[in-house]
C-alpha positions as a LaTeX table, in Angstrom:
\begin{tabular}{lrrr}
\hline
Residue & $x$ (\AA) & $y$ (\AA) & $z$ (\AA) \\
\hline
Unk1 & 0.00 & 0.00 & 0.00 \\
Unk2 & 1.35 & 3.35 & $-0.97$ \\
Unk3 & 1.11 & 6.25 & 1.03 \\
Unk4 & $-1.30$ & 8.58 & $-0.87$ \\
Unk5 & 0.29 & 11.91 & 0.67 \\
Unk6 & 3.12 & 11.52 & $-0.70$ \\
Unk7 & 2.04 & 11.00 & $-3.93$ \\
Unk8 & $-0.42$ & 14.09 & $-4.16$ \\
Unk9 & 1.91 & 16.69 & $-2.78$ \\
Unk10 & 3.68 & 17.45 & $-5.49$ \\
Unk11 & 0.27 & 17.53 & $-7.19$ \\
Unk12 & $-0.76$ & 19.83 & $-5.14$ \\
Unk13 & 2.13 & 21.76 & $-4.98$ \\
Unk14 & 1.82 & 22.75 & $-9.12$ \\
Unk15 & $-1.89$ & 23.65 & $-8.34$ \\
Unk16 & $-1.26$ & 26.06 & $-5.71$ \\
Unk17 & 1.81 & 27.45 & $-8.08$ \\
Unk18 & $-0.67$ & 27.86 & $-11.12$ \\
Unk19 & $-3.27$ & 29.28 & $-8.67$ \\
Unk20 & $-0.83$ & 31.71 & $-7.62$ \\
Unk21 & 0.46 & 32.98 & $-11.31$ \\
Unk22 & $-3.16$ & 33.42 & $-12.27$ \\
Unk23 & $-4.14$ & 35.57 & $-9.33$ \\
Unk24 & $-1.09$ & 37.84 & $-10.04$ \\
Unk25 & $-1.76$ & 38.09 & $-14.16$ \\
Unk26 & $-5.16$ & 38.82 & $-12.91$ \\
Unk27 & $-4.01$ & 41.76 & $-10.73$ \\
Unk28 & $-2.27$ & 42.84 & $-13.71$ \\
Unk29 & $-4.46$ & 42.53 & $-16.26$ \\
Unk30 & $-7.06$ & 44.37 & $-14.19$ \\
Unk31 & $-6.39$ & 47.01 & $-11.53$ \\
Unk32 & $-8.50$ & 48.04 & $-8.52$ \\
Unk33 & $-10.42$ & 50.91 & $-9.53$ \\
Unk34 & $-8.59$ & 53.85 & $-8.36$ \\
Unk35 & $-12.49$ & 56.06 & $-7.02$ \\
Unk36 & $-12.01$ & 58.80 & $-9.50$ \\
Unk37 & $-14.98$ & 57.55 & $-11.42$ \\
Unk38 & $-17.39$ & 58.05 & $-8.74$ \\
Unk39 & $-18.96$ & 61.11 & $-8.97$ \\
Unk40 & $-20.23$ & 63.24 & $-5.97$ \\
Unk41 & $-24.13$ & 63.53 & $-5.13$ \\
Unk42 & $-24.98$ & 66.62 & $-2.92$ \\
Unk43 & $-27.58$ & 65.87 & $-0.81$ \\
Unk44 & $-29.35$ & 69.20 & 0.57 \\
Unk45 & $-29.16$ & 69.69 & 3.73 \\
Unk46 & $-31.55$ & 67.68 & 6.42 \\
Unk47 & $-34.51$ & 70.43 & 7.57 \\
Unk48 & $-35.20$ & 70.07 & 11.24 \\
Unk49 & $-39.00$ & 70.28 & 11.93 \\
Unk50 & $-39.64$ & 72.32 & 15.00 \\
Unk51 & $-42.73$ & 72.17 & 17.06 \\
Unk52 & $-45.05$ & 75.00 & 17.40 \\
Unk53 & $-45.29$ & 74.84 & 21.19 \\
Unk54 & $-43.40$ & 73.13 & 23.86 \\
Unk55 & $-44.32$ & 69.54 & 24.19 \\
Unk56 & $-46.64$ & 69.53 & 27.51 \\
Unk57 & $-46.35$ & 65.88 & 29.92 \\
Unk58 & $-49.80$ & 66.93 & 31.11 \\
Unk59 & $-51.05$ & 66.88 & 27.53 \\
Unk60 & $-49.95$ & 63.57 & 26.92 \\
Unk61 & $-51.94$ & 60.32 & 27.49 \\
Unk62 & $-49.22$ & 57.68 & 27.66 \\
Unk63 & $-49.16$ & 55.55 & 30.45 \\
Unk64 & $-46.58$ & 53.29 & 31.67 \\
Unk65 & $-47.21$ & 49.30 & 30.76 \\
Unk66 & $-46.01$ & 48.73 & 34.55 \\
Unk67 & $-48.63$ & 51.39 & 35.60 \\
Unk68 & $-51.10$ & 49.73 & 34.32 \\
Unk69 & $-50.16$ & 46.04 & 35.69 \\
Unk70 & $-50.40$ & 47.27 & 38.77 \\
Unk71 & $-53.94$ & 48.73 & 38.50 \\
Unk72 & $-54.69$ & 45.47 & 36.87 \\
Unk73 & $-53.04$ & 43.14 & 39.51 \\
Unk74 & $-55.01$ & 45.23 & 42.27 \\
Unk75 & $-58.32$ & 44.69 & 40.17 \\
Unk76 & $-57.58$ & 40.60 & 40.14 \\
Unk77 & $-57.21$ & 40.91 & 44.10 \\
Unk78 & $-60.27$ & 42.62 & 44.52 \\
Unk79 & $-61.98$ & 40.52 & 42.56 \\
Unk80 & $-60.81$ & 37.55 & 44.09 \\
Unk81 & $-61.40$ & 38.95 & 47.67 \\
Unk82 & $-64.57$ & 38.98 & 46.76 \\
Unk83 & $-65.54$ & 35.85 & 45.89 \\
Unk84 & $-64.36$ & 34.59 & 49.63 \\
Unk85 & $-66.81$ & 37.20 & 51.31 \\
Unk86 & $-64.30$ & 39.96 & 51.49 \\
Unk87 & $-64.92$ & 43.68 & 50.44 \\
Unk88 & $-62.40$ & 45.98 & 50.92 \\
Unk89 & $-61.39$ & 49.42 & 49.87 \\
Unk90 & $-61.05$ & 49.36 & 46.34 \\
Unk91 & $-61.87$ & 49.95 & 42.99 \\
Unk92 & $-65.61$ & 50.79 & 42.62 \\
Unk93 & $-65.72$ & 50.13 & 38.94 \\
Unk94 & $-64.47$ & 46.99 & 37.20 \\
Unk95 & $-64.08$ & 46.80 & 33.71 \\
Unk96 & $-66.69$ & 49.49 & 33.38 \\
Unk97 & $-69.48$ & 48.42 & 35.45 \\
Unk98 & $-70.11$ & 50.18 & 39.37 \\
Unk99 & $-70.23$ & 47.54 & 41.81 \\
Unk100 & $-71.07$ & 47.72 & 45.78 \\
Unk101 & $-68.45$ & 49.08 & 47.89 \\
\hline
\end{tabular}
């Protein structure tokens, strides 16, 4: 049995070497472009929009996501307080309709 290694190295060897010569004719035969073809695109200039008034927190009706778990969680509790007997202080209107305090 012959050692297959040995016998594909130098193989190999003139593969890499012809591998090699073509990369470099190809470098010669065509350059990197150099940039001077590009040509420049002005853009005009980005136009800030301003608001008419100052931007209010009051005016705004976001509410936190965490706000609102809490209000939830605290309507579940209530809910379920109820249902052993027990009315506390607490929301007077769940999901819209009054209930007994």
């Amino acid at each position: 049995m012959s050692d297959s290694i040995a016998g594909t190295l130098p193989w190999m060897t003139l593969f890499l070497a012809s591998l090699a010569a073509l990369a470099s004719a190809a470098r010669v035969t065509f350059p990197p472009p150099s940039g001077q073809h590009r040509r420049v695109v002005r853009r005009p200039a980005p136009q800030v929009r301003r608001p008419e008034s100052r931007l209010d927190a009051h005016d705004s009706r976001l509410v936190r996501p965490y706000v609102i778990a809490v209000e939830q969680a605290a309507r579940r509790r209530e809910l379920l307080l109820a249902d052993f007997g027990y009315d506390g202080p607490g929301p007077y209107a769940i999901h819209g309709q009054e209930v007994a305090a």
